[in-house]
C-alpha positions, 0 to 999 in steps of 0.5 A: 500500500503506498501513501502520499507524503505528509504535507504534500499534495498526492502523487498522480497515478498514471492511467497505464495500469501495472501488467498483471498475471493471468488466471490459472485454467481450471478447464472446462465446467460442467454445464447444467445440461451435463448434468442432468444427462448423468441422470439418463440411467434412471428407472424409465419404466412406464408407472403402473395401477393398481392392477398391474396394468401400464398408465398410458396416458401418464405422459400426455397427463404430465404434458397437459398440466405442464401447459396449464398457465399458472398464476405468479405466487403472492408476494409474502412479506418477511418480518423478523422472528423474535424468539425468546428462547428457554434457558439452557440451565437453571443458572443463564439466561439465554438472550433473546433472539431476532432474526431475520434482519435486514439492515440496509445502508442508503450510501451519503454524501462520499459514496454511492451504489450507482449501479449492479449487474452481470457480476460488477458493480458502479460506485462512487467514493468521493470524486472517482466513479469505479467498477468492481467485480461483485459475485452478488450481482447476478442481475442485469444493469439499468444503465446504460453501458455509456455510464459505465464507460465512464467510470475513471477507475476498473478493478480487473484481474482476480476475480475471488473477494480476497485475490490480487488483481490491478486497476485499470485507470481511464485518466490520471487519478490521485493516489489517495483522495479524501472522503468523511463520514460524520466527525471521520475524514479519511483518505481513499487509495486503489489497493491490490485486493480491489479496496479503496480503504473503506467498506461502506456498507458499514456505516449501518453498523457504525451508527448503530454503535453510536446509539449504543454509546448514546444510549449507555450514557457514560464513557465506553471502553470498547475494543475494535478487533481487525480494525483496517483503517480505523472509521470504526474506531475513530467515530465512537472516539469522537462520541467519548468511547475511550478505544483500543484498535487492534490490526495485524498490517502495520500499513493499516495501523500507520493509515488509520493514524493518518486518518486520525490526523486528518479528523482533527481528533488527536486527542481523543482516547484511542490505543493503536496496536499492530498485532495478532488479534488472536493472540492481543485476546487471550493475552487480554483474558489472561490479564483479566481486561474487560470491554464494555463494548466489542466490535470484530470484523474478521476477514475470511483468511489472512495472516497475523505479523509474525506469520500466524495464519488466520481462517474465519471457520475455523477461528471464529468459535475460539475467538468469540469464547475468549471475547465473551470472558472480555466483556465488562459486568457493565457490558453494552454491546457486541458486534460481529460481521462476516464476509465469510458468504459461505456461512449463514448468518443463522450460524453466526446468530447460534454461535453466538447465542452459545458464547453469550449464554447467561447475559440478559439483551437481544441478539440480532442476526441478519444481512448488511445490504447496500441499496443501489441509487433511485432503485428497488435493488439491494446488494448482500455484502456481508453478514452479522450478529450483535447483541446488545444489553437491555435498556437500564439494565446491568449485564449481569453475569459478563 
């Protein structure tokens, strides 16, 4: 990742783009037609009644109803299920559950979902228009392909969420630019892994963390594990949470304190620590530290600084039984989200149902989902769990 100097005015990126590998052929894929001829030596012999005699008509009777116009179904609307589920022993309390939840992000002033389809998607971050590969957008575009064209900035190569790839640029671009969301301003960057430096689908999550701050009325502690570039750290600081940040990447540490700067909130109580977020909390229970707010944004695979190797699946259940040992008596709330889409946010919701036994408050699980400009459509981009403590009320049992 490379940086502007400090004082100066940000270097220009030349549109000629870097010349990037090739994808490696895996070979042809089956097609669905393949498919369903595997099934050809199934049992095809005519069906039979009651005596034993051939159904002739079998055929023409499944050829007459396939005919048969059929009325679309009703559109059924989903609404969340709250459930408030039997404790697992005389002594917990299990928390009650909500779910399916939806939580939807509208985009502000610096970032917009302009437009998805056939596997891409058109946004705006800031003053640059790009086009990313999204695997969830399996529709087709509304705009017209002149709008795309337009795009100063198109991410090409690796087409997997965590793959290096290059970008491809339409004119000179900055090399970072700046953007703010509430009291945070930060710099953006075209990274290798198709990133621009912030997921703006989490703003939902950052509001919500705020009205948890809001609503505990006294001074947080909170810890924000896998903190990338710090938005999710400097915006509770900024309402008077006292954070400790943890990420493995220098570079990310080093970018979040620059994004610091730039907010004008030097003086706010904030920890930067570049380490292993595995190993910074069990170091944590150890010491007997406590949290009373707990954000964890763990990536699908990635590495720690001294090699460690970190993988969603099989990580996460460790992870969340140490957190729970790390929230405060005093505990208000924390926050889970996974860009692992190969789980279910059902999964998530049990697990942690399971690491939070005994508390009192509400789990919430569900999908964060970016709604696209002046349309109906909404893109899944990740999913999450969090539990809040209730109004007034101390987390007994933390």
């Amino acid at each position: 990742m490379s940086k502007s100097p400090k004082g100066g005015a940000p270097r220009a990126r030349n549109a000629q783009s870097k010349k990037g590998g090739s994808r490696k052929d895996n070979g042809p894929k089956r097609s669905f037609a393949a498919k369903r001829d595997n099934r050809d030596g199934r049992d095809t012999r005519p069906a039979r009644d009651a005596r034993g005699a051939p159904k002739e008509n079998t055929v023409a009777n499944r050829s007459n109803r396939r005919e048969q116009p059929r009325s679309a179904p009703a559109p059924v609307a989903v609404e969340p299920i709250v459930r408030e589920h039997k404790p697992t022993s005389a002594r917990f309390k299990t928390p009650a559950s909500i779910l399916p939840v939806m939580v939807e992000m509208n985009g502000w002033e610096d970032y917009t979902l302009l437009d998805m389809g056939h596997g891409q998607k058109l946004e705006r971050y800031g003053r640059y228009t790009v086009i990313r590969p999204e695997a969830q957008a399996m529709g087709a575009p509304r705009l017209p392909e002149s709008e795309w064209k337009r795009a100063d900035a198109i991410f090409t190569g690796d087409v997997e969420e965590e793959g290096p790839g290059r970008w491809k640029f339409a004119k000179q671009v900055d090399e970072s630019w700046q953007m703010k969301y509430g009291p945070a301003t930060f710099n953006g960057q075209f990274m290798s892994f198709r990133h621009v430096g912030v997921f703006p689908e989490q703003a939902a999550h950052w509001d919500w963390v705020g009205q948890q701050i809001k609503k505990a009325d006294r001074q947080l502690k909170i810890l924000n594990l896998f903190g990338y570039t710090g938005l999710a750290s400097l915006l509770p600081a900024a309402l008077g949470a006292h954070v400790t940040h943890v990420d493995a990447s220098k570079k990310a540490i080093g970018w979040a304190r620059e994004n610091q700067e730039l907010s004008g909130l030097e003086d706010k109580p904030i920890r930067w620590i570049c380490d292993d977020a595995m190993k910074f909390v069990e170091r944590e229970v150890r010491r007997g530290n406590t949290y009373d707010g707990i954000i964890l944004d763990p990536p699908k695979y990635g590495r720690g600084p001294n090699g460690e190797v970190w993988d969603f699946f099989e990580n996460v259940p460790h992870m969340l039984a140490c957190v729970r040992k790390l929230l405060s008596p005093n505990a208000q709330f924390l926050l889970m989200s996974s860009y692992a889409i190969r789980a279910s946010f059902l999964s998530s919701h049990e697990l942690m149902r399971e690491c939070l036994d005994g508390l009192p408050g509400t789990i919430e699980s569900g999908e964060l989902a970016i709604r696209e400009l002046n349309g109906p459509r909404l893109l899944s981009t990740s999913l999450f769990s969090r539990w809040s403590a209730p109004d007034n009320t101390k987390a007994e049992g933390a």
